[in-house]
N, C-alpha and C positions, 0 to 999 in steps of 0.2 A: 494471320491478317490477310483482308483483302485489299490491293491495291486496284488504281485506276486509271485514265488520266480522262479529263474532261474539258471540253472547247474545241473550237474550228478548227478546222484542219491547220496544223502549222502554231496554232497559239493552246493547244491543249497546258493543262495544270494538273499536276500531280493530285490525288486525293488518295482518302483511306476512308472504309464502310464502319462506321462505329457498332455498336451494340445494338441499337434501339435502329441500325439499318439508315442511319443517316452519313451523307456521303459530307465529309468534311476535309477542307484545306490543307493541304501538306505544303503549300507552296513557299511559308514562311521556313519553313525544316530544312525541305529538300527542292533543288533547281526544276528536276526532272525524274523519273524513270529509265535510266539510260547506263552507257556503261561503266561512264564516269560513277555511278553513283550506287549502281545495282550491288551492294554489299552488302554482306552481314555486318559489318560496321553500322550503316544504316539501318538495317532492321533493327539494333539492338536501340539505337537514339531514338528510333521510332516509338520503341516497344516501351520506354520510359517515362512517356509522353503524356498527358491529362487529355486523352482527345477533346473534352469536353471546353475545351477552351480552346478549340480551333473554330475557325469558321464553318456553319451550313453552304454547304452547295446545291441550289436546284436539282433534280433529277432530269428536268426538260432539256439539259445540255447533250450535246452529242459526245458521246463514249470512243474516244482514238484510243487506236490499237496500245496496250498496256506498258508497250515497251519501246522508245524511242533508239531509234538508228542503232540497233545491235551492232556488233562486228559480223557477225556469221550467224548463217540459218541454214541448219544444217539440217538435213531429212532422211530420213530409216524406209526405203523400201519391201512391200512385201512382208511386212511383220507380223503376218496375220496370217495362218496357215490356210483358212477357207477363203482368204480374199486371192493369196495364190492362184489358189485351185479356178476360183472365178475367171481371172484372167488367163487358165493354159499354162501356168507357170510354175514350177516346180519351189516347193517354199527351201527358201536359202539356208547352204550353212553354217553361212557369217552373215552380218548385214547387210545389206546392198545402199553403200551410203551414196545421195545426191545431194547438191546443193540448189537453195533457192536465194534468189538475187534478193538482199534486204529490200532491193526499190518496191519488191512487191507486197508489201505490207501494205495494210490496212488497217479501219477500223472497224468491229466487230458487227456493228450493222449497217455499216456502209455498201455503195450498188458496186457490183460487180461490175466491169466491164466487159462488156461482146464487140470485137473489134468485128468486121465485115467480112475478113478471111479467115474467122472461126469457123470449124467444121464441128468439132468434137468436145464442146467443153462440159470435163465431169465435176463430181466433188466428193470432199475425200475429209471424213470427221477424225480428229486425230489429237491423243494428247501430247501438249506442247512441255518440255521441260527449259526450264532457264535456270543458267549458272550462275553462281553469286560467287565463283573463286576460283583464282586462276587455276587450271585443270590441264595436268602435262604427266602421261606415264603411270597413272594410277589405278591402284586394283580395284574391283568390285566391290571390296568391303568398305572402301575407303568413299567412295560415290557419295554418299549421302551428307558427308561434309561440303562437296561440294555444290550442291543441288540448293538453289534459293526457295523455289519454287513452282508452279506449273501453270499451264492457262491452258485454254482452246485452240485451236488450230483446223482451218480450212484449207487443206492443201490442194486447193484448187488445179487443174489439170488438163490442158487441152492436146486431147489423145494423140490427135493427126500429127503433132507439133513433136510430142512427147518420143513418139514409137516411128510412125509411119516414117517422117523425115530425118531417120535413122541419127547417129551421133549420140552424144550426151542428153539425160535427160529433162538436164536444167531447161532449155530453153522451152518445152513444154509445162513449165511450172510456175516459171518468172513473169511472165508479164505484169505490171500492174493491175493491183489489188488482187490478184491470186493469193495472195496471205492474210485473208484475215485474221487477228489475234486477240483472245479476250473474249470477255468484255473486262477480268480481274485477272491478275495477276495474283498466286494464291501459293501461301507460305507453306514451305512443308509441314512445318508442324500444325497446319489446320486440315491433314488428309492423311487420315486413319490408317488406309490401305493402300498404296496408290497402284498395285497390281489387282485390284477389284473396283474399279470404276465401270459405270454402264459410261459407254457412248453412245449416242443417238442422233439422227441427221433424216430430214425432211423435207420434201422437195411441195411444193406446192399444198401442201397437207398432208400428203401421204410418208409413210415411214418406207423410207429407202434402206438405210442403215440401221444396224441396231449388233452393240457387242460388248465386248467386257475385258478389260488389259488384262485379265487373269489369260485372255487366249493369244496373247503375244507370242512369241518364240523367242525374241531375246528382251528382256526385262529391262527397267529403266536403269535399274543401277550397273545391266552388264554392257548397257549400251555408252554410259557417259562414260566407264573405263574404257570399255575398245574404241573409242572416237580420239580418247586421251592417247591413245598410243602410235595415232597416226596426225594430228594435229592439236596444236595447245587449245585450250577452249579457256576464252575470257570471261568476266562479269558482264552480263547482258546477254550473250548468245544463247540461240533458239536453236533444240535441235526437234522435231518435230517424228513423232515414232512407229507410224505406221496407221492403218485403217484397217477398220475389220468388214467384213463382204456387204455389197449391197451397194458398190458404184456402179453408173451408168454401164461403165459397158462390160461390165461382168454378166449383163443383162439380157434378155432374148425375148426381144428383139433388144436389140441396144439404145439407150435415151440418155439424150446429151441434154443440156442447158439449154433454153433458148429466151429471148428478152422477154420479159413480165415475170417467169419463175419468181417464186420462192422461194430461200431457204431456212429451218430451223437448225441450230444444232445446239446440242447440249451434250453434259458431262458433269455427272455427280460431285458437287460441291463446289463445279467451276463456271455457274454461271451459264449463259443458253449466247448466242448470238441467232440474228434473225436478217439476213440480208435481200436485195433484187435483184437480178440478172438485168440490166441495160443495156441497150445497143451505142453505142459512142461511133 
């Protein structure tokens, strides 16, 4: 199934994409998207469901990020052996986990913001996993019980902030709307493979990015057990798992973001988001 949520910012509504591609009412079902609700409990109420006896939704609505107010958004540094190498860095032999602040979520074609003392802002196409069960200590094999689903991810990233101004590397990732997410939230049983997905990401037209989670280094299911074993992970939490080469400043000469840009990104079976760089 693909989920969604649609409306202004703040009053979004839950929806589900039927067959025939039409975006229909969940709101009578379910409150929201969120953690409260993000369960396989719900998938299965869903799943029982006549959609055809939900409401139509417009398409002309605006698409908010898929998943409302997570607990935790959690991020996989460096998972991509040639994106490593891009940046001078030697690829890991565990993960290199950061975290990014839930405030910076967004939605999936929503404008990016350029604050004034932006120096370096990249982008970074990445798939998103989200948990549908509480997750504490468990192995590899076990992963996929836990695992609701997946979406999109822009792990947006302002270098200067990130590296230069030494420390942790949250605060180069958090700002507001550095996360967009979506445009669906998509169950695991509608992705065949999910270690052969193409990625792809677009700056203005041109293809920046381009890879495949077959060239990960640590896979989705051995990432939600090693994550499990250093913090519980809830219904709702995003952990987002890496980029494959082709950011800005793996670049030479190096090219940041600047207002009016473009972005495309996609990811096989999950949908495309399409945002604008603005200055604020």
């Amino acid at each position: 199934m693909k989920f969604l949520r649609l409306g202004s910012r703040g009053k979004e509504i839950p929806a589900i994409i039927d067959k025939q591609n039409n975006f229909r009412d969940l709101s009578s079902i379910i409150e929201d998207f969120k953690p409260e609700t993000l369960n396989f409990n719900t998938i299965q109420k869903i799943q029982s469901l006549d959609l055809s006896k939900l409401s139509i939704i417009s398409k002309d609505q605006r698409i908010g990020s898929c998943i409302k107010n997570p607990g935790k958004f959690v991020a996989i540094g460096l998972n991509y052996s040639d994106h490593a190498k891009e940046t001078g860095l030697e690829a890991p032999k565990e993960p290199i986990v950061f975290m990014k602040a839930p405030s910076c979520i967004t939605g999936p074609n929503d404008n990016i913001e350029l604050v004034s003392y932006s120096k370096k802002l990249d982008w970074e196409v990445e798939l998103g996993i989200v948990i549908g069960k509480e997750t504490k200590n468990i192995e590899e094999k076990d992963a996929p019980n836990h695992i609701l689903g997946y979406c999109i991810v822009n792990d947006l990233s302002e270098r200067e902030w990130q590296i230069e101004k030494l420390g942790q590397w949250v605060k180069g990732k958090s700002h507001d709307t550095f996360g967009p997410i979506g445009p669906y939230l998509v169950t695991s049983d509608e992705i065949s493979d999910v270690n052969n997905l193409n990625l792809s990401l677009d700056v203005n037209g041109e293809n920046m990015q381009k890879g495949n989670t077959n060239s990960m280094i640590f896979n989705v299911n051995f990432i939600t057990s090693y994550l499990s074993k250093f913090m519980s992970l809830q219904e709702g939490d995003i952990i987002t798992t890496g980029t494959p080469p082709g950011v800005g400043m793996g670049r030479k000469p190096q090219i940041f973001l600047k207002s009016g840009d473009t972005m495309r990104l996609s990811i096989d079976n999950l949908g495309e988001q399409n945002s604008k760089v603005v200055t604020i």
